[in-house]
Each structure stands twice: as C-alpha cells, then as structure tokens.
C-alpha angles and dihedrals in degrees: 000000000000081000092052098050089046099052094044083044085241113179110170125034092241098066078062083091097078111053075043091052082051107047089048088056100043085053087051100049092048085048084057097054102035085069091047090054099041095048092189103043125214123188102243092037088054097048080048104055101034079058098053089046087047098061089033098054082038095060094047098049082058094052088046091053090046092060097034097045087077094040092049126061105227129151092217142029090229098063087057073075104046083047092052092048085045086057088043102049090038095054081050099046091043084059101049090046098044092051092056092047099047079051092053098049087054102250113149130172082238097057097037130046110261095253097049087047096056095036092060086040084058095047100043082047095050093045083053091045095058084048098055102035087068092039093051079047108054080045097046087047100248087103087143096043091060100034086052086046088050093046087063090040091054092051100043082058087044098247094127105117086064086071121079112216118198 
C-alpha cells in the first residue's frame, strides 16, 4: 500500500476513494461489455471476459495518464483520476439528460429523418455536457482545471468574446 500511495502522490487516506472509485468503474465498464461480447452469457465466460477487458482497458488507462500527466497541470497524480471519473460521470449524465430534452421539445425518430434526429441529439447532449463538466468539476474539486479547459473550448468555437479575461 505504502508503494501505491507513493506512486499516485497520495497523502491522506481519504484521497484513496478515488483510484477505488476507478477501479470499481473500470470493472463495471468491462462487465458491460463483456455481456455485449458474449451475447449469451455464462457465468464463467463472463467472469472471464469481464477479467481479460479489465486488464486490457486497465493497461491502456495507464498508458492514457502517462501521456496526459505531462500535457495536464495537476498537483497530483491522483487527481489525473478524479479528472478521468469526472469525464466519465459527466458523458453518462449528458445522455440521460439529452434523451429527456429532445423528448420535451417533441423530436421523435418518427417525426425527423434519422440523421437530423441524431445530429441535434449530439448537439443537446454536447451543450449539457459543457454545463456539467464543470459542474462535476467544481463537485469532484478541479473546478479550475475545467473552467480553464472550457475557456479553450469556448475560443476554438469561436465563443470567446462571452468570456471576461482579467
């Protein structure tokens, strides 16, 4: 343990949470696609399975930090995790919040072509998305990390003159 919290820059048990949190979703993720690989599960083939794209998606998250940690100011190396679990809740959150919108405002795959209807789901999901990754941020404590990443967002579309600079 003493390596662990050595190599993530861990100083206080608490911030243990997060390479846990991690871990349990990378194990999850791997469970999701392990039953849409195996299409008729079996217990020992989807352990299986769910084991192998572990280690797999594990590997190359690793890979991922390693390339990002010099690309990305962080204090800590933890925090790359707690940066990577803020992506992931807020991609899952803009979904479930799209759906019900698009919904709302009437549009159906029945009364719009299919690719109208998932252009302008992309886009209501990616408009969400902006909102609640700093949102997630500001909850998961990189509040400057994402409002800084927005910022650059904001200018590449062009949206820079919406943003105050000091």
């Amino acid at each position: 343990m003493k390596k662990f919290k050595e190599r993530w820059e861990i100083q206080h048990n608490w911030q243990l949470i997060f390479p846990l949190l991690g871990v349990v979703g990378l194990i999850y993720s791997a469970y999701k696609l392990s039953l849409v690989i195996v299409k008729e599960p079996h217990f020992y083939v989807s352990i299986l399975v769910t084991l192998v794209l572990t280690f797999i998606i594990l590997k190359f998250t690793l890979f991922i930090f390693k390339k990002l940690e010099k690309k990305w100011v962080l204090t800590y190396k933890w925090e790359m995790i707690r940066v990577f679990l803020v992506f992931a809740i807020t991609g899952s959150s803009s979904l479930y919040i799209g759906g019900p919108i698009i919904k709302l405002l009437g549009i159906t795959k029945d009364n719009l072509a299919p690719i109208l209807y998932w252009v302008l789901f992309i886009f209501i999901g990616l408009m969400f998305y902006q909102i609640l990754l700093v949102l997630f941020g500001w909850l998961f404590g990189q509040f400057t990390f994402f409002w800084e990443m927005e910022k650059k967002i904001l200018r590449k579309l062009g949206l820079g003159l919406f943003l105050k600079e000091k």
